[in-house]
C-alpha positions in Angstrom: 0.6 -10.4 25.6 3.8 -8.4 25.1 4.2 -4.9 23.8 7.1 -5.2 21.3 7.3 -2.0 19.0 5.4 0.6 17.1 4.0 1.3 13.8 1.9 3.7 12.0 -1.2 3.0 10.5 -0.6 3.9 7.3 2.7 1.3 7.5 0.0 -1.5 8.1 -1.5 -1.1 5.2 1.5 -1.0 2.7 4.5 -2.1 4.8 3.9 -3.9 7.5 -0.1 -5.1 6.9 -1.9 -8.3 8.1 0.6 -11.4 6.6 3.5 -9.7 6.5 6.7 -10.2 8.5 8.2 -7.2 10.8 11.9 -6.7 12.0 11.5 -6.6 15.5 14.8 -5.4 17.4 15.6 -9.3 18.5 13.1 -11.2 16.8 11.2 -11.6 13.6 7.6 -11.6 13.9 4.2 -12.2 11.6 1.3 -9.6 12.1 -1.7 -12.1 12.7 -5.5 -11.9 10.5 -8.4 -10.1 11.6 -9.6 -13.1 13.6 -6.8 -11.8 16.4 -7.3 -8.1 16.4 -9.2 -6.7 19.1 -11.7 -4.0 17.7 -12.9 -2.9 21.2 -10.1 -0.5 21.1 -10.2 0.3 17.0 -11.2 3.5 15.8 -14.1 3.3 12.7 -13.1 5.3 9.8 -16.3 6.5 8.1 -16.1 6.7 4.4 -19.0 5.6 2.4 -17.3 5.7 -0.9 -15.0 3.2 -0.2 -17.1 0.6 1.9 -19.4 1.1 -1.0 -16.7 -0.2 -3.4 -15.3 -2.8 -1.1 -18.8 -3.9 -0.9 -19.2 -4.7 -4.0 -15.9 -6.7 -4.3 -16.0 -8.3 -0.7 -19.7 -8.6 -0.2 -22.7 -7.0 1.7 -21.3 -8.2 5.1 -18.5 -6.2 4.8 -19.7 -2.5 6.5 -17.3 -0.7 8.5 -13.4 0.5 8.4 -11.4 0.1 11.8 -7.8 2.5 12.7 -5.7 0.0 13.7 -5.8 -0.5 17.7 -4.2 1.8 19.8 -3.7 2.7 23.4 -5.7 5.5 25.3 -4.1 8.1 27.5 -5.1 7.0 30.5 -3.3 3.7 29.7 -0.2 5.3 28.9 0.8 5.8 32.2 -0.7 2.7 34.0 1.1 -0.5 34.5 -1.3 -2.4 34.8 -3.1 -2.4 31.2 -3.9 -4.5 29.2 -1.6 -4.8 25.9 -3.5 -2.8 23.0 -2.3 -3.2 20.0 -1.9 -5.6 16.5 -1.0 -8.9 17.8 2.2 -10.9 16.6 3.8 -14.3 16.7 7.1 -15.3 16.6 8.1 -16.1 12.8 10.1 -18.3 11.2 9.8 -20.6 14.1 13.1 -22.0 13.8 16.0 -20.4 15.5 19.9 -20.4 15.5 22.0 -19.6 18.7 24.4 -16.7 18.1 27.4 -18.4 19.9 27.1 -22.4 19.2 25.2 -22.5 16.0 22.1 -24.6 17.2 19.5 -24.7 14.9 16.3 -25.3 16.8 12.5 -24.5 16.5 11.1 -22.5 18.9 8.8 -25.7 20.1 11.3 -27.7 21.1 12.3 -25.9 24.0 15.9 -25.5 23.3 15.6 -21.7 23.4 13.3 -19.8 26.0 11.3 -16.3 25.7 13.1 -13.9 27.7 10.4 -10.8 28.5 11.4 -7.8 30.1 8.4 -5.8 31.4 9.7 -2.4 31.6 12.0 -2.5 28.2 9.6 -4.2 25.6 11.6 -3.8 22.9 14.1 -6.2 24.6 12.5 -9.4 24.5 14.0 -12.5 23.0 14.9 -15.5 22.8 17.9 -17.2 24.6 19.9 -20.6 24.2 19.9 -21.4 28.1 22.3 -24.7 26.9 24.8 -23.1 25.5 28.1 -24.9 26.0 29.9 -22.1 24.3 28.6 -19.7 27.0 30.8 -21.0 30.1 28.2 -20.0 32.9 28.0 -16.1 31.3 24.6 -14.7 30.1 22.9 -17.0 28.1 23.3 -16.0 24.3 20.4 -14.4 21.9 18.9 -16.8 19.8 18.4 -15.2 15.9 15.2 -15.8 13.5 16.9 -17.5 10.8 16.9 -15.9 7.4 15.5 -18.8 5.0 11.6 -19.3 4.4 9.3 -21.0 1.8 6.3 -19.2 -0.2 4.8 -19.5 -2.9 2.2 -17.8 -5.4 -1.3 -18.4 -3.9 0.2 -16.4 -0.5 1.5 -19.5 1.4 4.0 -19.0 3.8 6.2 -21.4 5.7 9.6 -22.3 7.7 11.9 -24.0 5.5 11.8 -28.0 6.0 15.1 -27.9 7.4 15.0 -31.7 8.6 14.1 -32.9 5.0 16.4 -30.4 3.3 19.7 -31.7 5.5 18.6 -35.7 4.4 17.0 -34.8 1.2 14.0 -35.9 1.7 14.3 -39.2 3.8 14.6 -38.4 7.6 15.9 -41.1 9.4 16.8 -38.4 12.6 14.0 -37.8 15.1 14.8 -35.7 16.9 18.0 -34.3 15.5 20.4 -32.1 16.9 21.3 -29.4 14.0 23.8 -26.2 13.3 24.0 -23.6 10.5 27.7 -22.1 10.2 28.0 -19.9 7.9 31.9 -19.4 6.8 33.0 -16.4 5.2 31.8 -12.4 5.8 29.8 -12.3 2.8 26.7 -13.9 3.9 26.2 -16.1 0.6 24.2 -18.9 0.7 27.0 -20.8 -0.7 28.8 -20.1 2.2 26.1 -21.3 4.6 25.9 -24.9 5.6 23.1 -26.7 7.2 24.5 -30.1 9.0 23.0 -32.9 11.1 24.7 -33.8 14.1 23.0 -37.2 14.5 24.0 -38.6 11.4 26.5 -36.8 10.1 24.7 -35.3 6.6 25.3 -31.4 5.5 24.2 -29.3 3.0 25.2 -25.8 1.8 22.4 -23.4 1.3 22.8 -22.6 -1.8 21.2 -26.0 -3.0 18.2 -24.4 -1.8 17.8 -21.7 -4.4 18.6 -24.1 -7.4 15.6 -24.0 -9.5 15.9 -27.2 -10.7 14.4 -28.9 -7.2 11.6 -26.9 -5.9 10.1 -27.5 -2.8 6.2 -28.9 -2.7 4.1 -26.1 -1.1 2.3 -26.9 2.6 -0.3 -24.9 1.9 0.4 -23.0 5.4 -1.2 -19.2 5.8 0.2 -19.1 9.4 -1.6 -15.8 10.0 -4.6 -17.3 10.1 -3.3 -20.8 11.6 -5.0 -22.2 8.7 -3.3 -24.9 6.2 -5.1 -25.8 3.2 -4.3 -29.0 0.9 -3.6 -29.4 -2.3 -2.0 -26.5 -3.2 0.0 -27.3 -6.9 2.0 -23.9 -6.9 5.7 -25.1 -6.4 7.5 -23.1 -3.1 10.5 -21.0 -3.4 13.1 -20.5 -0.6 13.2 -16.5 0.3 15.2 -14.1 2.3 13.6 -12.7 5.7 12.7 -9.4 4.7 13.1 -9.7 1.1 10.6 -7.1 -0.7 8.9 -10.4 -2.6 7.3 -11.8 0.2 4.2 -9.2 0.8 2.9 -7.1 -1.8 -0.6 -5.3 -0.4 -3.6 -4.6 -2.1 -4.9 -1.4 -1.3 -8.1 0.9 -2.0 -8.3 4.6 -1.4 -10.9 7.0 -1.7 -10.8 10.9 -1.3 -13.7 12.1 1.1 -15.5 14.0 -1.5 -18.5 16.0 0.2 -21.9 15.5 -1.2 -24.1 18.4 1.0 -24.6 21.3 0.3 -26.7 22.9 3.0 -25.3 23.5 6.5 -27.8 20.7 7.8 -26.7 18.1 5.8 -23.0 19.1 6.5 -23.6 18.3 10.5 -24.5 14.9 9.5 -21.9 14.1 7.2 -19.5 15.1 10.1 -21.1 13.3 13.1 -22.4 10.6 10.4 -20.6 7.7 12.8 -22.7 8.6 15.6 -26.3 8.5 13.7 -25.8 6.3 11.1 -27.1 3.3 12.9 -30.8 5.3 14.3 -33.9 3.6 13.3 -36.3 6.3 14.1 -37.1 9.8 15.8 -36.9 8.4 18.8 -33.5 7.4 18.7 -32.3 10.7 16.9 -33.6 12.6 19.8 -31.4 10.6 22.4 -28.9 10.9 20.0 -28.5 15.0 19.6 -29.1 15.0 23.3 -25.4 13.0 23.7 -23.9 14.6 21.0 -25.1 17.8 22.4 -23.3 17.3 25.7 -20.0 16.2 24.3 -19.3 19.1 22.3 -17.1 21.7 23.5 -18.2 24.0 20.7 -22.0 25.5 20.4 -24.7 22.8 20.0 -24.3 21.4 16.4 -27.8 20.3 16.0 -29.4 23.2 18.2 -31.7 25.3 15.6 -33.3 22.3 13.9 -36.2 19.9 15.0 -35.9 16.4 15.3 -38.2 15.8 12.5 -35.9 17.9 9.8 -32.9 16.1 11.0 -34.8 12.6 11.0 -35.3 13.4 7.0 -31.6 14.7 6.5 -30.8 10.9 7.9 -33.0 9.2 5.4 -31.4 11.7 2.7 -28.0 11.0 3.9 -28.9 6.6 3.7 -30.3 6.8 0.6 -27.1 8.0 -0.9 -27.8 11.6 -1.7 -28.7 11.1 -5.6 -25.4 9.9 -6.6 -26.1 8.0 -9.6 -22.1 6.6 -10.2 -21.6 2.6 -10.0 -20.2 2.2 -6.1 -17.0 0.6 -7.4 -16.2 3.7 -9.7 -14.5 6.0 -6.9 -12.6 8.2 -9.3 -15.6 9.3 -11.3 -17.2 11.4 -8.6 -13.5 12.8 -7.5 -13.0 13.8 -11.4 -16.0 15.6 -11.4 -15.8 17.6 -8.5 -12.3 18.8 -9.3 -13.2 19.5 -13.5 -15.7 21.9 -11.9 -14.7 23.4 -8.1 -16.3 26.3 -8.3 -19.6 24.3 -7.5 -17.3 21.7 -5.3 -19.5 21.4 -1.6 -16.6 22.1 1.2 -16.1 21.2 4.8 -13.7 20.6 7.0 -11.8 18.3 4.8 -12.3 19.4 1.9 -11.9 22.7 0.2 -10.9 23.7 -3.8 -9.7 27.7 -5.1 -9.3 28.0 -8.9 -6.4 30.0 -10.2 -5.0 30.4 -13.4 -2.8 27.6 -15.2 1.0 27.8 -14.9 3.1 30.3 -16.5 4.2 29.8 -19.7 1.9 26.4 -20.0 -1.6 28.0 -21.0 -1.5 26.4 -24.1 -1.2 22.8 -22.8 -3.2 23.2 -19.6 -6.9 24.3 -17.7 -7.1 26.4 -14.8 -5.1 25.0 -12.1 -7.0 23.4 -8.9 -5.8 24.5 -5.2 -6.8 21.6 -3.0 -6.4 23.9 0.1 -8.3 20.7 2.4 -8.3 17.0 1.8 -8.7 13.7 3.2 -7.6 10.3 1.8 -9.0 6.9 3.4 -7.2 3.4 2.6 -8.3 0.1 3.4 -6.3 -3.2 2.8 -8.2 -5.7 1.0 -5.3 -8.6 0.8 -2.1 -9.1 -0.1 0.2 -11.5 -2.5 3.2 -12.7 -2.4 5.9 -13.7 -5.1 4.4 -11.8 -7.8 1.9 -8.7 -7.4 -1.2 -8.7 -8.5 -2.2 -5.4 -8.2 0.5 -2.8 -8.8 -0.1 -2.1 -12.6 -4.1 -1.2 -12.4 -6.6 -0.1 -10.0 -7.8 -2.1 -7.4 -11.7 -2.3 -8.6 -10.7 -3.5 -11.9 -8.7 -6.6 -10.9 -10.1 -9.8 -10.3 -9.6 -11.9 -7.2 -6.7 -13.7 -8.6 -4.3 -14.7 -6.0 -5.1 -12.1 -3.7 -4.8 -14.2 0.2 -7.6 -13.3 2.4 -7.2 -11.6 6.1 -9.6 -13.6 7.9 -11.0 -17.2 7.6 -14.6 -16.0 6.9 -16.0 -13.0 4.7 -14.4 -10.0 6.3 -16.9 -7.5 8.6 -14.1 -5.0 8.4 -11.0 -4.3 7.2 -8.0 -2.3 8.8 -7.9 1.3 7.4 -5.9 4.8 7.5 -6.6 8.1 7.0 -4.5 11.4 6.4 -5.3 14.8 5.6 -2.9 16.7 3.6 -3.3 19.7 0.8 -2.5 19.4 -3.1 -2.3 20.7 -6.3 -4.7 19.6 -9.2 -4.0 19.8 -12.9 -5.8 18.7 -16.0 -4.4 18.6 -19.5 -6.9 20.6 -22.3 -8.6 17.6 -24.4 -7.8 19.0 -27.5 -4.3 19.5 -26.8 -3.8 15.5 -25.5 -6.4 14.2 -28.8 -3.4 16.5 -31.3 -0.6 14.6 -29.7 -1.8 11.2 -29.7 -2.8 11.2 -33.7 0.9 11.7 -34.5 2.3 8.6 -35.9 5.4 8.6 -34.0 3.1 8.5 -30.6 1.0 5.3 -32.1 4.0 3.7 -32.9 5.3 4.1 -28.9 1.5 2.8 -27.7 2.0 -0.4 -29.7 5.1 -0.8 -27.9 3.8 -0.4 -24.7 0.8 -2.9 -25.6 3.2 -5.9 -26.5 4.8 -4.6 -23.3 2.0 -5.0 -21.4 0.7 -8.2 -22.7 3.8 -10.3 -22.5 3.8 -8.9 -18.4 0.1 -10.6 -18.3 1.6 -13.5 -20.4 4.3 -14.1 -17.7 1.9 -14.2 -15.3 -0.9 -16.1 -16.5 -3.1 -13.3 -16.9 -5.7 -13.1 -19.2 -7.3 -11.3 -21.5 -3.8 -10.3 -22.4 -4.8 -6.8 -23.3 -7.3 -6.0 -20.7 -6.7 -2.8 -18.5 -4.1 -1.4 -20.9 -4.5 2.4 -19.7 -3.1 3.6 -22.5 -0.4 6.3 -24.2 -2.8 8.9 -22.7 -1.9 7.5 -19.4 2.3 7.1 -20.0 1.9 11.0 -20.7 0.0 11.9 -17.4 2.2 9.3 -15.4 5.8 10.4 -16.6 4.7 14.0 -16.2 3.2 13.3 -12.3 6.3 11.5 -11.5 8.4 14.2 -13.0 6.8 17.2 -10.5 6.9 15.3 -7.9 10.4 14.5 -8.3 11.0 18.7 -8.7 8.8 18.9 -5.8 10.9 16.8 -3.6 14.5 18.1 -4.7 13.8 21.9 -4.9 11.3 22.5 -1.8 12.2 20.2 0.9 9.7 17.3 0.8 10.5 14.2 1.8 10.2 11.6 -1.4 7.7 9.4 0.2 5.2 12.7 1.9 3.7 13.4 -1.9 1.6 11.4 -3.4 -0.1 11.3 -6.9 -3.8 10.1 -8.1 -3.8 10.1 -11.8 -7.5 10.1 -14.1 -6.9 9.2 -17.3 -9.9 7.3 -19.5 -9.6 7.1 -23.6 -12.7 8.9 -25.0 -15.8 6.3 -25.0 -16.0 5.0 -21.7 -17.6 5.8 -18.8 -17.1 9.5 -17.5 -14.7 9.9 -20.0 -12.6 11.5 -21.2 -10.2 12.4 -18.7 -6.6 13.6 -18.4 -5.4 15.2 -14.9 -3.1 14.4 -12.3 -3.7 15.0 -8.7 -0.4 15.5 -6.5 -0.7 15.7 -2.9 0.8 15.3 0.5 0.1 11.2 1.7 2.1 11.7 4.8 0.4 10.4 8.1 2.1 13.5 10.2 2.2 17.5 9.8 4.8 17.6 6.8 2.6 19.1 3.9 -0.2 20.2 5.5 0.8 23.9 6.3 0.0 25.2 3.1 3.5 24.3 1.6 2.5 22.7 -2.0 -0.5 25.4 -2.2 1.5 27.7 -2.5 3.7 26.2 -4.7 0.2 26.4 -7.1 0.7 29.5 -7.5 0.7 30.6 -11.8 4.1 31.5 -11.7 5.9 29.3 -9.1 4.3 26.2 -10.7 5.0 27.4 -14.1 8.8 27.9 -12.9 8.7 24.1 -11.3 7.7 22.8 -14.4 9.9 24.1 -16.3 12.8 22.8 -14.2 11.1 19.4 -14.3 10.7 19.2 -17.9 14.6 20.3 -18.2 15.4 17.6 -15.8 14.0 14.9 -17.8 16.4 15.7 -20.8 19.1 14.6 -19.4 19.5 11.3 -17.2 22.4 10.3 -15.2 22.4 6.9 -16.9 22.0 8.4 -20.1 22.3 6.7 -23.1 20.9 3.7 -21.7 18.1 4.9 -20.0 17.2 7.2 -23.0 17.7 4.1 -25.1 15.7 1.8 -23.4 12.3 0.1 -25.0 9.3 -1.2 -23.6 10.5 -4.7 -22.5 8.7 -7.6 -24.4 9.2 -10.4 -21.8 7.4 -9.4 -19.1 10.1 -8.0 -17.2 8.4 -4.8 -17.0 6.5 -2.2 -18.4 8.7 1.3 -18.8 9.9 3.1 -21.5 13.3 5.7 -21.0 12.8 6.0 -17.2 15.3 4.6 -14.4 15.6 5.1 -10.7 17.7 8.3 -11.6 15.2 10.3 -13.5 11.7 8.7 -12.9 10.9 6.4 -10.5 9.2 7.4 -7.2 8.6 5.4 -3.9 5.9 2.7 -3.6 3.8 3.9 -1.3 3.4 7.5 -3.5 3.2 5.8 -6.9 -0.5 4.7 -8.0 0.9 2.0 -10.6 4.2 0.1 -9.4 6.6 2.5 -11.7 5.1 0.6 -14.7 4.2 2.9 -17.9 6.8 5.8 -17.0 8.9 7.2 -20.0 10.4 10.2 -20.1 10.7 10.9 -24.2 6.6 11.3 -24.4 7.8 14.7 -22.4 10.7 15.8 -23.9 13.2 15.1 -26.4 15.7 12.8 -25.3 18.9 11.4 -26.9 17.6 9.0 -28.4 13.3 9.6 -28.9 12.6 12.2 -31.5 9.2 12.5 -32.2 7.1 11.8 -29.0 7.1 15.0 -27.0 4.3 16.3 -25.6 6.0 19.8 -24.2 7.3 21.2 -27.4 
């Protein structure tokens, strides 16, 4: 094994996860299933919350959450260890020389894997052959940029043979070249040819949808093909944003002690969660005893009390919310923070609501401490599955597995960051949704959403519609955290929002707040920057400025004009990547169910606005 590059671990669950392709600096690799990852060197994540939930999607067998691999200090500086990390193949396996053209796979044996032990991130593959090369150093060979998927998350490298002689393939072996002519990179200006016989073909015959490919049925990150697949292939790009959409869960470590007892076990839960009786939790306090740095956690209490606080702690500490509903308990806790538990990630203050907003808005909620867990369940690719609703609530579908078998763990992150809670008063939100004008605009937005399940062969076509209540909470989160970013110096993709929104009648409902807070994996944000900005007067400032933003657009009239689309192109209202849209990775529902006229008046919505 060869160490090639780095990620984060938040990147390999929504960028870079189990399935997906990576850029490496000479080659194009495929992160490999859970079958290859080596969990002796994995971190476990402890969040019962969200194994609960997986649990109840995946199965019972599913019980722990792993930090991706990672190297250890001492192996930092020693030569000699072993490779830690995610392992990799190359991927597409066929490759073209960057002086002569050849168009190869890599089992052939035309090009060769050059390694370089002390300079990783230069290994590649050479043509050794070249002709072109005249005895110099032998030229790179290139990943070529042309794959096949399809819907049900098969992946695989384009049947170049069968392309070139459309479909009979008298050539066996064949000696092949792609030359592209022109700058621009086309596909029409790409042509495939066989030197055996003769035959070429230009690339953009590839993409006519008129001849689709037949699927192989190939999920080469688990070396796995299955048969019979009826989804028809489509040729893709290498890198192209279509060919791995993740399906992610998070949770919000939400503290369920309240005594200082139950507090130490929730903290060193990993070490005695696994004890079977007294015994065992008197060896136990004895090594966690000599390991700490600090005073003796577990020093004033006797074996027996702590033995109980165990059982308490496995028994599930009296919550009585469905396992799956991870947003319930989180509402709760936040509607009422002066009763919130704390530790030491976790910690609420209560201040008054912004300035100049008291009418529309409750007390304001200072989420001085948090912590955010997310596991990857699976992953599409084509179409997402997954980016308009909450993970719990969506069924299987097409989502590709990361393993052969029933997963025993899945890959997780964590971060810890600060935020800012707030929570629209009920009678306020029930006011503004009896206008007619605001009915009329949630019928739009239900056709909308039904003709994007139509597309997709979704049905019910109306379940999970969220909602007008949620286009409100949505546009107004996106439009803070756009202020947020361009007046105080965050980067887009370091906040993060968590809306609750439920219609009055179901379960915990009803609810109507927005959670903003800082997602990013390093220090930004979690130096008290966005508290402070809680403060009554500076968040009352901010969201003014936001709401005075969203009057105007930059590709106004035709953003303002815009509809909800009723072909299943989409699901947005007067929003564009000018006013409303936020990254992927801090946007809970794919930057569907945005518009901007439920806020404000707009040029061409009258009628609608919340913020009079």
């Amino acid at each position: 094994m060869n160490e090639l590059g780095e990620l984060r671990p938040s990147q390999l669950i929504f960028t870079f996860g189990i399935g997906s392709l990576v850029d490496l600096p000479n080659i194009s690799a495929l992160v490999m299933g859970l079958d290859d990852w080596d969990t002796r060197y994995c971190k476990e994540v402890e969040e019962d919350r969200l194994v609960a939930a997986i649990q109840k999607r995946l199965g019972q067998q599913m019980g722990k959450l792993y930090l991706p691999p990672i190297k250890l200090e001492s192996m930092e500086r020693d030569p000699a260890a072993p490779a830690i990390g995610v392992p990799v193949v190359p991927f597409p396996r066929w490759m073209r020389c960057s002086l002569c053209d050849t168009l190869a796979s890599v089992e052939s044996g035309v090009f060769k894997l050059v390694q370089d032990p002390y300079r990783p991130d230069k290994t590649e593959y050479v043509h050794q052959g070249c002709l072109k090369s005249q005895g110099t150093k032998a030229p790179s060979a290139l990943s070529v940029r042309f794959l096949l998927a399809c819907r049900e998350g098969h992946l695989t490298d384009f049947p170049w043979l069968e392309f070139v002689h459309k479909g009979n393939v008298p050539c066996r072996p064949a000696t092949m070249s792609m030359r592209e002519f022109g700058a621009s990179g086309d596909a029409s200006d790409i042509v495939v040819k066989c030197h055996s016989c003769g035959m070429e073909r230009r690339m953009a015959d590839a993409f006519d949808s008129d001849a689709p490919f037949a699927c192989s049925g190939h999920h080469p990150h688990l070396r796995l093909i299955e048969h019979g697949c009826k989804e028809p292939a489509k040729a893709i790009l290498l890198g192209s944003s279509n060919s791995w959409f993740p399906t992610a869960l998070s949770a919000l470590s939400i503290p369920r002690a309240v005594d200082k007892l139950s507090k130490l076990v929730e903290e060193q839960w990993a070490e005695l969660r696994d004890t079977e009786d007294i015994d065992e939790v008197r060896l136990l306090r004895k090594k966690i005893q000599k390991f700490q740095s600090l005073i003796p956690l577990f020093s004033t209490y006797s074996d027996e009390v702590i033995w109980s606080a165990i059982q308490a702690k496995r028994a599930g500490g009296g919550s009585t919310h469905p396992p799956e509903d991870l947003k319930l308990p989180e509402w709760q806790v936040f509607s009422n923070p002066d009763s919130a538990a704390e530790n030491r990630d976790f910690k609420l203050r209560r201040v008054t609501p912004p300035k100049g907003f008291e009418a529309f808005m409750e007390d304001t909620v200072l989420v001085e401490r948090i912590r955010e867990v997310r596991a990857l369940l699976g992953f599409t690719r084509i179409e997402s599955n997954a980016d308009f609703a909450e993970a719990t609530v969506i069924k299987d579908g097409r989502l590709t597995k990361l393993c052969q078998e029933s997963p025993k763990w899945l890959p997780a992150s964590e971060v810890r960051g600060e935020g800012i809670f707030l929570r629209i008063r009920e009678e306020v939100f029930l006011a503004w949704e009896s206008k007619p004008e605001v009915q009329q605009l949630q019928q739009e937005f239900l056709d909308s959403h039904k003709a994007w399940r139509k597309l997709r062969k979704l049905a019910p076509l109306a379940e999970g519609f969220p909602g007008i209540r949620m286009v409100l909470l949505h546009s107004l989160s996106h439009a803070l955290m756009r202020q947020i970013v361009l007046d105080c110096g965050y980067t887009a993709a370091s906040v993060r929002e968590r809306l609750y929104s439920r219609q009055p009648g179901e379960e915990g409902a009803p609810m109507a707040g927005i959670l903003i807070y800082t997602a990013a994996p390093d220090s930004e944000g979690t130096l008290g920057g966005l508290v402070e900005l809680g403060d009554p007067l500076t968040l009352g400032r901010h969201l003014q400025q936001a709401l005075e933003s969203m009057r105007l657009c930059a590709s106004d009239p035709l953003c303002s004009e815009h509809r909800p689309d009723t072909l299943g192109r989409g699901i947005q209202g007067a929003c564009c990547h000018a006013c409303q849209f936020a990254p992927e990775t801090s946007c809970e529902r794919g930057n569907r169910y945005l518009d901007r006229s439920v806020l404000v008046n707009t040029f061409s919505a009258r009628g609608t606005a919340f913020f009079d």
